[in-house]
C-alpha positions as CSV (number, residue, x, y, z in Angstrom):
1,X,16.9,-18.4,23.4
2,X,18.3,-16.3,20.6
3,X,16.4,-13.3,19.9
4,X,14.5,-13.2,16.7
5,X,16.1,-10.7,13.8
6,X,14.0,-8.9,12.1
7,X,13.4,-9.7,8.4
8,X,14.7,-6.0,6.9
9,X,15.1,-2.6,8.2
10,X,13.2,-0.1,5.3
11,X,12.5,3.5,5.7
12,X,8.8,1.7,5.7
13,X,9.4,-0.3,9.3
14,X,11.9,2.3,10.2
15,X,8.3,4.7,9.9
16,X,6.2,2.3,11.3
17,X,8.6,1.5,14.7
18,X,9.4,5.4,15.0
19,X,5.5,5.9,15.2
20,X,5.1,3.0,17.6
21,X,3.1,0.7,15.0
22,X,2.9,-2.0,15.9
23,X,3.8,-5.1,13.0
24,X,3.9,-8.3,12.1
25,X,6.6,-9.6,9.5
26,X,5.8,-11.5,6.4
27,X,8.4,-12.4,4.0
28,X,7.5,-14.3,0.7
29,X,9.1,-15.7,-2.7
30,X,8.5,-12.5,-4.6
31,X,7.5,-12.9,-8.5
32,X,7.6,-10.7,-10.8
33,X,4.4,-9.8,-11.9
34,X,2.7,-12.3,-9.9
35,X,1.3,-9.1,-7.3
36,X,-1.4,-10.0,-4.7
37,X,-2.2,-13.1,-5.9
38,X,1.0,-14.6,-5.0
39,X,1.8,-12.4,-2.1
40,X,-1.8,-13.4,-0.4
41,X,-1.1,-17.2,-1.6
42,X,2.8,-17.3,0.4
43,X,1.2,-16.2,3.6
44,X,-2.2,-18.2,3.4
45,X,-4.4,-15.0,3.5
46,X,-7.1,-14.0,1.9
47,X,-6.5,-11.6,-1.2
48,X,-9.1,-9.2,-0.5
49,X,-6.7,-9.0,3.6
50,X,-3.5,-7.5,1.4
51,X,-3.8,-4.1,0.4
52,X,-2.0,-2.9,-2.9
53,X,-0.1,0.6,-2.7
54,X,-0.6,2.5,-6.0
55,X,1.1,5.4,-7.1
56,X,-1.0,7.6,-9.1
57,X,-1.2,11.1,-10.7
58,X,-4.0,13.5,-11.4
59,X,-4.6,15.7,-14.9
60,X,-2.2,18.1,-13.2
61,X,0.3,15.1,-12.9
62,X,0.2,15.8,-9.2
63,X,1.3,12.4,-7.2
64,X,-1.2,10.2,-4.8
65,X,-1.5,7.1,-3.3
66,X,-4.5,4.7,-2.9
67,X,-4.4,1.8,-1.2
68,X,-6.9,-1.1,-2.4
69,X,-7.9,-4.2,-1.8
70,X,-5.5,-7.1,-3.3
71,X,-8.9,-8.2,-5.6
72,X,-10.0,-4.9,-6.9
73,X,-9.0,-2.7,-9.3
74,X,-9.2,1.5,-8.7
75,X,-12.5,3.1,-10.7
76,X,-10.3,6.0,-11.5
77,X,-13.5,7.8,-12.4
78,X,-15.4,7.2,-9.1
79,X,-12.0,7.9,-7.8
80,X,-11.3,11.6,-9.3
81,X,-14.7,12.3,-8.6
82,X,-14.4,11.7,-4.9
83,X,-11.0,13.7,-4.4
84,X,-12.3,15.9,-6.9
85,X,-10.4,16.1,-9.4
86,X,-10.9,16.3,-13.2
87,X,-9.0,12.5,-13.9
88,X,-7.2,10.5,-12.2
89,X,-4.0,7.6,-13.9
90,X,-1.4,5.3,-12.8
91,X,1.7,6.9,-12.8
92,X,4.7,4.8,-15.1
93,X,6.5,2.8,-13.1
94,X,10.2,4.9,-13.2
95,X,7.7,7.9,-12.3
96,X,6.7,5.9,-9.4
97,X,9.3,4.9,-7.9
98,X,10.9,8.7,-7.8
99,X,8.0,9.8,-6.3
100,X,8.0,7.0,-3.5
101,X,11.4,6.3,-3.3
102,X,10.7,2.6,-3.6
103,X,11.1,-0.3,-6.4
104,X,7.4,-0.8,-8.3
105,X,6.5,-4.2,-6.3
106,X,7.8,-3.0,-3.2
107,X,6.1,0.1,-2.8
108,X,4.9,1.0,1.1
109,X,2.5,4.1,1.8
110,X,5.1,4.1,4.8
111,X,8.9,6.5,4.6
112,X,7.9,7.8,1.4
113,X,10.7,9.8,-0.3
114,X,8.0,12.8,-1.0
115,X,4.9,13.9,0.6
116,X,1.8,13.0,-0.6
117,X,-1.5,12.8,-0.7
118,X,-3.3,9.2,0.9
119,X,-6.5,8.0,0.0
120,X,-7.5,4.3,1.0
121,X,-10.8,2.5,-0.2
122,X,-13.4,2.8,3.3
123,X,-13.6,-1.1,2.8
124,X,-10.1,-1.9,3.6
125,X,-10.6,-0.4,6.9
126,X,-13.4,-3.0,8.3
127,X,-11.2,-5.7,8.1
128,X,-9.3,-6.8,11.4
129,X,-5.7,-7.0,9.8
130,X,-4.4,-6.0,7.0
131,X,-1.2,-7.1,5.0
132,X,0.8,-4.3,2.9
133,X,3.8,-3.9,1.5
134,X,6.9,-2.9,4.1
135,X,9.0,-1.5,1.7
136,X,10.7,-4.2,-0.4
137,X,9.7,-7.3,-3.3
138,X,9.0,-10.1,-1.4
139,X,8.0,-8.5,2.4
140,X,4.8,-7.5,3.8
141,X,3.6,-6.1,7.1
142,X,0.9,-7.0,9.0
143,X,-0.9,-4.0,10.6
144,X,-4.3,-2.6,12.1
145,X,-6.6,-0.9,9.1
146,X,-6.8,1.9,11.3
147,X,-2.7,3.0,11.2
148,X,-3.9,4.1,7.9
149,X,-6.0,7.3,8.9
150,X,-4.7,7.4,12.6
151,X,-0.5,7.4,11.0
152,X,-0.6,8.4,7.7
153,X,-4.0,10.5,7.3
154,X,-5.4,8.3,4.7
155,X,-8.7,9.8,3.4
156,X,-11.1,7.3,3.0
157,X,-13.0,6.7,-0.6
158,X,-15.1,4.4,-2.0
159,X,-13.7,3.4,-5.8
160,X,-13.1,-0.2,-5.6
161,X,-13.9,-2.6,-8.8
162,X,-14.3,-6.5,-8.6
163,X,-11.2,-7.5,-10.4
């Protein structure tokens, strides 16, 4: 039996395999736009299961990233307050990507180009699996809530907004 090739090598799996995470492979018909919704829709999950990575700044302009549920939107207030900081904003898209390293739809908390900060909504960790992005349009990961704090350090928060 052939052996199975892997989907994409990204500094996101080449992280996650260096680390010994272990991960399932999800491609999907990326669209543009379409974000969660679709992504969660392609592999028959629940949206609130895939976790969006969002690139953010502080009042300082000082890069973060918070990962949240596919369904809700970031309170950026209840979110500053609970880093603390004074505010907290989306960072433009070019900004983004030069602070990741990756193309705005396939952003990954994983192989970052710069060091940052990781801050994940407590909810996201309850769930059993969780699907996030592995470091290109169209290609998710499946992984265990907790490589979140145990790989990365992700600082849990509670800032989540029904969308």
């Amino acid at each position: 039996m052939a052996k199975k090739e892997h989907v994409s090598e990204t500094p996101a799996t080449q992280f996650l395999r260096k680390h010994g995470v272990a991960f399932s492979e999800h491609p999907y018909e990326y669209e543009e736009h379409g974000g969660t919704a679709v992504s969660s829709r392609a592999l028959g999950v629940r949206e609130h299961d895939v976790v969006k990575t969002l690139v953010m700044q502080d009042e300082a302009a000082r890069p973060l990233i918070v990962l949240m549920h596919g369904d809700c939107k970031v309170s950026t207030k209840n979110l500053a307050r609970a880093i603390p900081c004074k505010s907290v904003e989306p960072c433009k898209p070019d900004v983004a990507q030069r602070h990741s390293g990756y193309l705005v739809g396939g952003t990954s908390p994983f192989g970052i180009r710069k060091a940052m900060p990781v801050y994940v909504e407590a909810s996201v960790l309850a769930l059993d699996k969780i699907y996030i992005n592995g470091g290109r349009r169209g290609y998710l990961v499946g992984i265990a809530p907790a490589v979140l704090t145990e790989v990365l350090g992700a600082r849990p928060v509670q800032c989540a907004l029904a969308e």
